[in-house]
N, C-alpha and C positions, 0 to 999 in steps of 0.2 A: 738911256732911251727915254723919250719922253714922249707923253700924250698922244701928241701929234703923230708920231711915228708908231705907236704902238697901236693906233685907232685900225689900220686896214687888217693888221694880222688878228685882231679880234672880234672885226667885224665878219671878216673872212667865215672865221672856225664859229662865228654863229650862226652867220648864215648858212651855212654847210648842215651844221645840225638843226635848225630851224626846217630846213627842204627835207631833210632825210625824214626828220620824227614826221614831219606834215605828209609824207608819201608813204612811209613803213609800219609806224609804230599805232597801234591804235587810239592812242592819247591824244597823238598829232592831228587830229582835225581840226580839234581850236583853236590851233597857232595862227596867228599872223600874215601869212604864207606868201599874200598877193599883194599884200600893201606893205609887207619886208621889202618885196621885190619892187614896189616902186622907189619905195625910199632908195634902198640901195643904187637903184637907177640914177636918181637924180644926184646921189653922190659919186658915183662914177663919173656925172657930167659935170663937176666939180674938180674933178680929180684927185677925189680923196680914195678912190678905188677906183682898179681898170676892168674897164669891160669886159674885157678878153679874159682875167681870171675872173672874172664875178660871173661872166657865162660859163665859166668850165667848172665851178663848183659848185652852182645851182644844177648843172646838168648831172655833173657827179653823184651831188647827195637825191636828185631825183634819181636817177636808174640805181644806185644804191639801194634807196628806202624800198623804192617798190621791190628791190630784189628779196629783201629782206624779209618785206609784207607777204609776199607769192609762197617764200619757204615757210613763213607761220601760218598760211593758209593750208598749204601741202600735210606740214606737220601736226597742225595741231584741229584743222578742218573738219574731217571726218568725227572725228568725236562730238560734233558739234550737233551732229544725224543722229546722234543716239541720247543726246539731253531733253527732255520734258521741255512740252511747249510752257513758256511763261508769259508774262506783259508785256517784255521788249526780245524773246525770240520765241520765232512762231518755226517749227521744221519744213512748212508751205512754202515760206517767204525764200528759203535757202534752198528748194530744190527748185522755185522759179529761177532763182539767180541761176542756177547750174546751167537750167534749158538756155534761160538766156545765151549763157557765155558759151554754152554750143555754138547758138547759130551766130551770135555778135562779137566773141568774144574779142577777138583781133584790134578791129575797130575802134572797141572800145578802150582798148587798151591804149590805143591813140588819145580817144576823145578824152578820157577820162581825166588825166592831166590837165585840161583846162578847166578843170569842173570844183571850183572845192568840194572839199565834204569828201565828194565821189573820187579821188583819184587817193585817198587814204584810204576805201576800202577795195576799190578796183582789185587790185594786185593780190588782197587777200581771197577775192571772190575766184580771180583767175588757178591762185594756188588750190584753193577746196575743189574747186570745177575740173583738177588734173589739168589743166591746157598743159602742154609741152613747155617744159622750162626753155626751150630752143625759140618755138614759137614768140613766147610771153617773152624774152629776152630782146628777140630780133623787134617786137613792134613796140616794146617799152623803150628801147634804144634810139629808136625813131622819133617815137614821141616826144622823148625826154629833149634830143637836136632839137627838136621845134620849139618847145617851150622856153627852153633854156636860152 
């Protein structure tokens, strides 16, 4: 196998993990994420990768990440109420978010995916806020369709 042949399935399993840590992981917001996705683009039009799987696995590892982001929010969230306010967390700023995602949450779950920055902590905010994993599933799924 050589180079050439070997470039889509590599570029594939990066970009997969590129969308995933950019939407789940907390690390992932200073990746790359939108200008991957151009490049990638323009190598699809190329046809050094096809659209049809370069859409299915940017969609993938987005509704993945955020799924992943929602459960470390779920799980590891609330303890987050009970830490001392420091320089970069305040417990003010985290029960704004909460009210927020009461009354936005949905929405935002949409919007946020176009948003750098914001669509890596989205899913964590939604997990700490309890939105329903149903809920947060059904308009991360949607969202994810659009973006992707």
């Amino acid at each position: 196998m050589d180079l050439k042949e070997m470039l889509p399935a590599i570029g594939y399993a990066g970009i997969f993990f590129i969308v995933f840590a950019e939407s789940g992981l907390l690390i992932g917001f200073f990746l790359p994420g939108d200008s991957l996705l151009f490049t990638a683009g323009f190598l699809a039009s190329q046809n050094i990768f096809s659209i049809k799987v370069l859409a299915l696995i940017c969609f993938a590892g987005a509704v993945l990440g955020d799924s992943v982001g929602y459960e470390f929010g779920k799980k590891v969230g609330r303890k987050l109420f009970k830490r001392k306010d420091s320089f970069l967390f305040k417990k003010e700023n985290l029960e704004k978010a909460e009210k927020f995602y009461e009354k936005h949450g949905k929405k935002t779950i949409v919007l946020a995916r176009f948003i750098p920055v914001i669509r890596t902590f989205a899913p964590i905010i939604a997990g700490i806020g309890d939105m329903q994993y149903k809920t947060f599933i059904s308009y991360n799924v949607f969202g994810g369709f659009f973006w992707a």
